[in-house]
TIFI-192949 format. One record per atom (N, C-alpha, C, O, CB): x, y, z; residue in one letter. Coordinates in steps of 0.001 Angstrom, whole numbers, plus 500000, padded with zeros to 6 digits. Atoms other than C-alpha are relative to their C-alpha. Last residue first. Glycine has a CB too. Layout:
XYZa;...
END
This chain:
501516501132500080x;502731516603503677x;498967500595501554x;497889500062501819x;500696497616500322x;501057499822498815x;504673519804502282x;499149498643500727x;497984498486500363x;498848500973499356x;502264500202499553x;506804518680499776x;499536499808500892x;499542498718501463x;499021498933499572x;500776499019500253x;510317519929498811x;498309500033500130x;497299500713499948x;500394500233498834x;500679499638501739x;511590516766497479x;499465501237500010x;498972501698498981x;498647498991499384x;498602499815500565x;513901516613501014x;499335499947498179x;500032500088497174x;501366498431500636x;498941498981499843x;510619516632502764x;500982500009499170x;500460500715498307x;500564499971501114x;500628498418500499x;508553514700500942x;501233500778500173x;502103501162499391x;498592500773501044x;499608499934501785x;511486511634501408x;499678501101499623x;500454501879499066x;499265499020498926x;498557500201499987x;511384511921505453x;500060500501498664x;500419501654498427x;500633498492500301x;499575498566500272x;507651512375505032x;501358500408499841x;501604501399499154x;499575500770500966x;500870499014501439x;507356509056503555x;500239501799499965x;500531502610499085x;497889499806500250x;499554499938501144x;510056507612506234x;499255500655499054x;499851501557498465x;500254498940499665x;498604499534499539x;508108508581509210x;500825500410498523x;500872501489497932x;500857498620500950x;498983499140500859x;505240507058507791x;500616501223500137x;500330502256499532x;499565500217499021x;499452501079500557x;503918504055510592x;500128500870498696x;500022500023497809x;499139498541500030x;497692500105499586x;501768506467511859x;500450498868498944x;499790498357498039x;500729499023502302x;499614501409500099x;497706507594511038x;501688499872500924x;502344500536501727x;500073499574498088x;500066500175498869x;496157510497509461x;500706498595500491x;500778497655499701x;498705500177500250x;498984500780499417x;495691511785506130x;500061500255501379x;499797501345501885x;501256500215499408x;498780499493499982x;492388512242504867x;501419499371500749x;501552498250501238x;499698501146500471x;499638499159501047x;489646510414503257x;501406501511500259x;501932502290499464x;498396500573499635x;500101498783499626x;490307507817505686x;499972500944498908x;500979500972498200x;500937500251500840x;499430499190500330x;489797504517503449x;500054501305501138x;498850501542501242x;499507500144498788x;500207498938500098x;487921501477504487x;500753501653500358x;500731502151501483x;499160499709500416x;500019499272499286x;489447498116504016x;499590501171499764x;499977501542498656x;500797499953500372x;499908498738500511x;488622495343502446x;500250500774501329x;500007500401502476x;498708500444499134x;499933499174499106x;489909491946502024x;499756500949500152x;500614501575499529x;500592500089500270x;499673498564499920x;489240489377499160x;499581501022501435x;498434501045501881x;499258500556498724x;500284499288498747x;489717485884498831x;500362501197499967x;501511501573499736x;500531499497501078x;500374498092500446x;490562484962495277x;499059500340501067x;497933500741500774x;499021500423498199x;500753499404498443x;490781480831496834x;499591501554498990x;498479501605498463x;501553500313501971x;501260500309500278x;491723479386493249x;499399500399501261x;498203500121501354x;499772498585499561x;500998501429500043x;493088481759492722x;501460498953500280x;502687498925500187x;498904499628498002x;499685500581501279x;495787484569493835x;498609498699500112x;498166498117501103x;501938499358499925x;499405500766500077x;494248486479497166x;499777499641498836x;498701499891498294x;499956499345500809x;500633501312500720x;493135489830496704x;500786498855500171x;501973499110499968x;499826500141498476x;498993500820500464x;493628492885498908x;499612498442499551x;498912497660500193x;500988500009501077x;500317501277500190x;491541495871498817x;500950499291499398x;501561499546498360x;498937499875499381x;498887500968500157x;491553498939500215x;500034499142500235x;499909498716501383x;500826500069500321x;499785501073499463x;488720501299499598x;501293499034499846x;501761498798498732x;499024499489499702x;500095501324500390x;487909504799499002x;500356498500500510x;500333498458501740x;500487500113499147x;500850500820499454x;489369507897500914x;499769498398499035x;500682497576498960x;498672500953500150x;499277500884498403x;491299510174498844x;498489499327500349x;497399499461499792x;500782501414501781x;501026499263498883x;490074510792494912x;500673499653501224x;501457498705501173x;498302499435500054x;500835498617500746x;491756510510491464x;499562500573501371x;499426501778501581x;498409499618498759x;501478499877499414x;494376508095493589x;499229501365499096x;499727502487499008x;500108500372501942x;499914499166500935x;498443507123492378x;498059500520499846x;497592500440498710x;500890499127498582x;500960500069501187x;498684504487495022x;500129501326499602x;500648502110500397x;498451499557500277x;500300498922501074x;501918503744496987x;498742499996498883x;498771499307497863x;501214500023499202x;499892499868501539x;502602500713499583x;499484501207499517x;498684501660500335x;499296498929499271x;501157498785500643x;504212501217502683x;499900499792498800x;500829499882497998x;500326501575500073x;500039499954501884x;505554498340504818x;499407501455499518x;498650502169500177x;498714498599499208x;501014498863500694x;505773497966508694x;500436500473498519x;501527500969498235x;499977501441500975x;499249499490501277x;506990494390509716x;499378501273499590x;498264501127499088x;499938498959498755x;500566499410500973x;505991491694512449x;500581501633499527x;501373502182500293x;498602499939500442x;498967499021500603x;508633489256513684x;498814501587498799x;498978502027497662x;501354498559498675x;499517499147498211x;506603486587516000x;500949501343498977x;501795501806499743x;501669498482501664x;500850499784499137x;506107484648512331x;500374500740501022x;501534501102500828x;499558499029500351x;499740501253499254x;508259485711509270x;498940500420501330x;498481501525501617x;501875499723500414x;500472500099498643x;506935487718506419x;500365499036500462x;500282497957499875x;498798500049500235x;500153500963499569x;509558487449503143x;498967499973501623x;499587499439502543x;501375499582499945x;499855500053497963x;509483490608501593x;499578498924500261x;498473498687499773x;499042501075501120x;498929500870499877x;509915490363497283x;499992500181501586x;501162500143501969x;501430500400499103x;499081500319500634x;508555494074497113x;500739498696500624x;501601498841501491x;500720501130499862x;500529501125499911x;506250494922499810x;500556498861499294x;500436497683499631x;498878500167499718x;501410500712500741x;507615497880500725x;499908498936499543x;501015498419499689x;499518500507498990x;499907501239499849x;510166499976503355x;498894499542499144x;497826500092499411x;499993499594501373x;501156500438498642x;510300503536502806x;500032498513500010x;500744498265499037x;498152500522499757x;499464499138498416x;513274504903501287x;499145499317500703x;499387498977501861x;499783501869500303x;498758500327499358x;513079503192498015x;500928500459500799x;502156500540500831x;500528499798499424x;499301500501500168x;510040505052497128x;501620499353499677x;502416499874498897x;499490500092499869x;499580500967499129x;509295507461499183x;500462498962499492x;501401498504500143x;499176499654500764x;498087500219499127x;509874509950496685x;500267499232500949x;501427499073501328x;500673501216500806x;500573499405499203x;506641508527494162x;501614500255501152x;502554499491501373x;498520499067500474x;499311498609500265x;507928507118491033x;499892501377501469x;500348502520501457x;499046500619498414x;498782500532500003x;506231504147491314x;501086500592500150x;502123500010500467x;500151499486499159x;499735500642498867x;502731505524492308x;501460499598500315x;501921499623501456x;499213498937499990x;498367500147499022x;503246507716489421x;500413499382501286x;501484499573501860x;500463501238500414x;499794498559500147x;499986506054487512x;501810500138500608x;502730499327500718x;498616500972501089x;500446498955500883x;499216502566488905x;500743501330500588x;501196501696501672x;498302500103499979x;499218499111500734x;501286500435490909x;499528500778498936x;500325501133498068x;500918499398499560x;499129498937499097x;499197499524493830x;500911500605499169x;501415501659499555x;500835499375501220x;499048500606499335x;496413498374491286x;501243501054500735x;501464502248500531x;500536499011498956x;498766499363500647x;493337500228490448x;501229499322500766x;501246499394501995x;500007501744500161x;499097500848498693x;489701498431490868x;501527500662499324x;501740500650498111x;499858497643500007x;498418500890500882x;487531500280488940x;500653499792501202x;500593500247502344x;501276501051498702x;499506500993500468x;484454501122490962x;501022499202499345x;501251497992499352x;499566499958499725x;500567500619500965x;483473504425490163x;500400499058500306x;501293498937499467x;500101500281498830x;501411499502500205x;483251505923493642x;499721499345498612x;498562498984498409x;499829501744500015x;500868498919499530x;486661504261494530x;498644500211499733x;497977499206499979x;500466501007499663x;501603500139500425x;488310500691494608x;499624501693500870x;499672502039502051x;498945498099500901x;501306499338499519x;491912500434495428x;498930500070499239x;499048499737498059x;500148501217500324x;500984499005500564x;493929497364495061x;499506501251500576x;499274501231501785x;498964499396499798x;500513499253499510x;496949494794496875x;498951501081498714x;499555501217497650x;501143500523500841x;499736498455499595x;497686491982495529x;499397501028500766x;498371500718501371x;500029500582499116x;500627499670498938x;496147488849493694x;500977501585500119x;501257502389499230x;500074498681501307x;501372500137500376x;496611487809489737x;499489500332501829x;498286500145502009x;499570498169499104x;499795501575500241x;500670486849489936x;498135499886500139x;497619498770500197x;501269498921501514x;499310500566501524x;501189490384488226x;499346498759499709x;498964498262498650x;501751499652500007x;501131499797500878x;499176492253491057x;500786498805498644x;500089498335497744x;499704502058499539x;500325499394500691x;501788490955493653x;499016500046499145x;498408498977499080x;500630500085499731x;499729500443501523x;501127488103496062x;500090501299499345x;499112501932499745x;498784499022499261x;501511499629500573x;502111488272499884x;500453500436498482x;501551500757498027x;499080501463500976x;499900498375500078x;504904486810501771x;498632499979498941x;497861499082498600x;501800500809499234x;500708499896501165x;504998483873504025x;500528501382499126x;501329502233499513x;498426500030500413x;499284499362500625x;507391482272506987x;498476500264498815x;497686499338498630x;501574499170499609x;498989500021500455x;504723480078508963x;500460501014499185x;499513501672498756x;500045499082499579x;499771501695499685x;501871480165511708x;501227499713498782x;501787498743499292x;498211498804499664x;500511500418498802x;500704484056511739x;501204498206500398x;501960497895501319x;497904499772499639x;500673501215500392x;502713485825509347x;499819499526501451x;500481499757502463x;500850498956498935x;499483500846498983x;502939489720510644x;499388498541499326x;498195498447499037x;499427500466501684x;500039501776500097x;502304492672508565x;500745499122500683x;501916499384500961x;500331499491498784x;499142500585498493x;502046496210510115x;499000498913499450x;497804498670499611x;499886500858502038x;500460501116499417x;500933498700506752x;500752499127501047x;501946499400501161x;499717499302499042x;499206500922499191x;501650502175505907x;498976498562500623x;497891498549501203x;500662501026501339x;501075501038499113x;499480503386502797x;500898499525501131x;501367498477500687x;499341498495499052x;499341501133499115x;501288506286501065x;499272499525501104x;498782500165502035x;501251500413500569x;500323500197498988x;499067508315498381x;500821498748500489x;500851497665499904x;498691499989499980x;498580501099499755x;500359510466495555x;499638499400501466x;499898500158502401x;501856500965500074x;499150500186498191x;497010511996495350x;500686499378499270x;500401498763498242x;499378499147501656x;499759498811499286x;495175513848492226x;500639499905501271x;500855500795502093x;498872500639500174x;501341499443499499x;495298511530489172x;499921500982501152x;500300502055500682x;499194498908500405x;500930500328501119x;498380510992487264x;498807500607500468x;498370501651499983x;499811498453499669x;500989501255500612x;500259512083490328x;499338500235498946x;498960501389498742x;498940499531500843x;501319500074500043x;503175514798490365x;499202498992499794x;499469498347498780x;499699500642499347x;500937501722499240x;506680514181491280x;498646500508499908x;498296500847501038x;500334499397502117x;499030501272500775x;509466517164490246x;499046499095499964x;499489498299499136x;501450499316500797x;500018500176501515x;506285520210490044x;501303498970499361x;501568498774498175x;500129501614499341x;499411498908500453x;505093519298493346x;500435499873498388x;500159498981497587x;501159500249500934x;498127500010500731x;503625516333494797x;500214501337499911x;499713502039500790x;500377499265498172x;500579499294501584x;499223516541495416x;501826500149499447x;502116500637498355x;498773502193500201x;499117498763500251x;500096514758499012x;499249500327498259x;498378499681497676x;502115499520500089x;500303499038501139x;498116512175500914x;500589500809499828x;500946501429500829x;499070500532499920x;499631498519500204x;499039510129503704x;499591500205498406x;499584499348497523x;501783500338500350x;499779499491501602x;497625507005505146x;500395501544499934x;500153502416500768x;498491499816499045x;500531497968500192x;498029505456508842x;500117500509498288x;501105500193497625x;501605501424501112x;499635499697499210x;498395501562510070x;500063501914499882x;499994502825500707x;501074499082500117x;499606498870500443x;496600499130508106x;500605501537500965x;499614501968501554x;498865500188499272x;500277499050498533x;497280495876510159x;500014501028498890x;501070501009498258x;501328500152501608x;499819498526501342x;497869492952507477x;499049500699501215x;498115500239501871x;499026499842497691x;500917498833499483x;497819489529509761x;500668501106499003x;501726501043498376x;500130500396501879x;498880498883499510x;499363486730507466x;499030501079500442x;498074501439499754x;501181500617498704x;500794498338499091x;497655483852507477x;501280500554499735x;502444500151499723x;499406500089502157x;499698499476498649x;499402480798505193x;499170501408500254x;498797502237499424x;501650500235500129x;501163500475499694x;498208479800501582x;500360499965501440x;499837498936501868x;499538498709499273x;499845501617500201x;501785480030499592x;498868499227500905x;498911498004501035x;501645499448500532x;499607500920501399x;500892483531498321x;500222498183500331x;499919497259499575x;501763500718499323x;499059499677500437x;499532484868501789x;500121499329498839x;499333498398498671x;500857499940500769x;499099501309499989x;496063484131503297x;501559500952498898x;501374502006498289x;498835498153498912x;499808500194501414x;493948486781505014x;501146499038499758x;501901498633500642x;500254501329499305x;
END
């Protein structure tokens, strides 16, 4: 896949977690879900586009809507700004990087999908574990834990 300034960057999905929160951190819909990812630019420095600049990261479930990585309490979620994410990250080459982004999910499993900004809008998918399984979130449970949540 291509990065914001039209460079590869490998995107490795690397393990998902699911939680239902507790009564400080609950999701909108029924998962607080952490995605770990292992990005690496292939051939120069890159970083990848937020939803704002019209690409990003998505999920896509049983109905179809496409839901961006910051829907619902995704933002609000306790890993954030404990876990490492995507936020403004510069990928450099030979130096690859484990990230976690946050969706706010009615359902587990579904699809993960990343869009490049036009005029390319190359899109990536990946298929969902409907449960949690995986590595690369250390830190996520790190955070549960100390919120009091089981993962």
């Amino acid at each position: 896949m291509k990065g914001k300034a039209g460079h590869p960057v490998k995107v490795t999905p690397l393990g998902i977690l699911y939680t239902r929160g507790n009564e400080q951190v609950k999701p909108v819909g029924k998962w607080l879900t952490a995605i770990s990812l292992r990005l690496e630019a292939v051939e120069a420095p890159e970083h990848l586009a937020p939803p704002v600049d019209g690409g990003g990261f998505f999920w896509r479930g049983d109905d179809e809507e496409l839901i961006p990585v910051s829907n619902g309490n995704a933002l609000t979620a306790p890993w954030v700004g404990r876990a490492p994410d995507l936020l403004a990250r510069n990928i450099q080459p030979g130096e690859p990087e484990i990230v976690v982004i946050g969706l706010d999910l009615a359902q587990a499993g579904g699809t993960l999908l990343f869009k490049t900004q036009a005029p390319d809008g190359e899109t990536t998918r990946w298929e969902l574990p409907r449960r949690t399984t995986g590595r690369g979130l250390t830190q996520v449970r790190s955070a549960l834990t100390e919120f009091g949540i089981k993962s």
